[in-house]
C-alpha atoms as one frame of an Amber mdcrd trajectory, in Angstrom:
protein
   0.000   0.000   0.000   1.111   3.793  -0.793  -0.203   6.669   1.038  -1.051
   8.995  -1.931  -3.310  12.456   0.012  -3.510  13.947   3.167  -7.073  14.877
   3.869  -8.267  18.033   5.685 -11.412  16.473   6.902 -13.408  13.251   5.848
 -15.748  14.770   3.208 -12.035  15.823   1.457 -10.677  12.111   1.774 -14.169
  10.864   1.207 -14.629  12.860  -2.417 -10.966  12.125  -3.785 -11.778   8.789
  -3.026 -14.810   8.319  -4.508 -12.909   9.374  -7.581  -9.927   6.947  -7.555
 -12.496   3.959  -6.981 -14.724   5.380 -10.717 -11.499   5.160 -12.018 -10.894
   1.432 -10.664  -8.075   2.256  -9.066  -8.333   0.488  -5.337  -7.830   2.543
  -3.029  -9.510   3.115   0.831  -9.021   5.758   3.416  -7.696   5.380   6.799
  -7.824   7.379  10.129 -11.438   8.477   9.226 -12.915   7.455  12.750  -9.950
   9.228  14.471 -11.050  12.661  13.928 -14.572  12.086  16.368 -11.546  11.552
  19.121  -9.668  14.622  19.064 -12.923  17.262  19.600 -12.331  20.732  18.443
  -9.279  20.306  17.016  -8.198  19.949  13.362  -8.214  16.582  11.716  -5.049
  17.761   9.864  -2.739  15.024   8.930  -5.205  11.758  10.538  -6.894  11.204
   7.674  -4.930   9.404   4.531  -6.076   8.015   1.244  -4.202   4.807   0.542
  -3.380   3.475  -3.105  -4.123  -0.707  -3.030  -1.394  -1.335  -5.645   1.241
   1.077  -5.853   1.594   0.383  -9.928  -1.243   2.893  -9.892   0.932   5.568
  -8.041   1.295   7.832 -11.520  -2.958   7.775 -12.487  -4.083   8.302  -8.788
  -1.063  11.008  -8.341  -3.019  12.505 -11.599  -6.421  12.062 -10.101  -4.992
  13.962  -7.167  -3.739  17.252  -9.092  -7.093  17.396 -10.902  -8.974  17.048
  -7.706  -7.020  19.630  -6.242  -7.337  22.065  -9.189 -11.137  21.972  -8.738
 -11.640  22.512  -5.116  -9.139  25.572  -5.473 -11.664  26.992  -8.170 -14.586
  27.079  -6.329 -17.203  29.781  -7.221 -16.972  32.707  -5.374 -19.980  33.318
  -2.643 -22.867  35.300  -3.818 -26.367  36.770  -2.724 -30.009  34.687  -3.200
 -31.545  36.917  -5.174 -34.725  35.710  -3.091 -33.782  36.339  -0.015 -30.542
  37.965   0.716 -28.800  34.882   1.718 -24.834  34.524   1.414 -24.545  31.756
  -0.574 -21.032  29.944  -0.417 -19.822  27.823  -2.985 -21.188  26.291  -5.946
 -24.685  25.605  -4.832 -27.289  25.908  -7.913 -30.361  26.359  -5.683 -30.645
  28.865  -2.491 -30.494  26.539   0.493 -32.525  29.446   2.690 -35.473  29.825
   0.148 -35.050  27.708  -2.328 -34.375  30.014  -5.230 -32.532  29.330  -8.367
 -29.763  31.244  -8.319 -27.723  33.159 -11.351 -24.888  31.431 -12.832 -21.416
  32.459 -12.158 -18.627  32.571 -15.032 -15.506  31.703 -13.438 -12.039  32.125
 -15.377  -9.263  29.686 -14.848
């Protein structure tokens, strides 16, 4: 086994793993039920993702830097045009009201 991402929570680890596993690369993350242990503090550096067969280092290390590339893009927060509402992320649908919101054009 090859430890291939350090996760900053579970939903992090969780997501990148969900993608190595649609690309059938085997994979499974570890230190998950660690974090409920340590309270308030960060689950910095607990929670792994774990390659299966390390002949699948190069894809998964590719997986990685595209997984990475998207969650530093995210869509900037903006205002439910219903309501008011900061909306963060990359929601499509106001989670206060229930409003559609605009689309956002984002450059890369």
């Amino acid at each position: 086994m090859l430890k291939l991402y350090e996760a900053e929570n579970h939903l992090d680890a969780q997501l990148l793993l969900d993608e190595l596993l649609s690309a059938d690369i085997e994979a499974v993350m570890k230190g998950h039920f660690l974090s409920g242990a340590i309270g308030e503090l960060p689950a910095a550096g607990l929670i792994t993702v774990w390659l299966a067969d390390e002949a699948d280092e190069s894809k998964g290390r590719t997986i990685v830097q595209e997984y990475e590339s998207r969650k530093s893009h995210e869509s900037p927060p903006q205002q439910c045009p219903g309501c008011s509402e900061e909306i963060e992320g990359n929601y499509v649908v106001c989670w206060n009201c229930g409003k559609e919101l605009p689309e956002i054009s984002v450059t890369f």
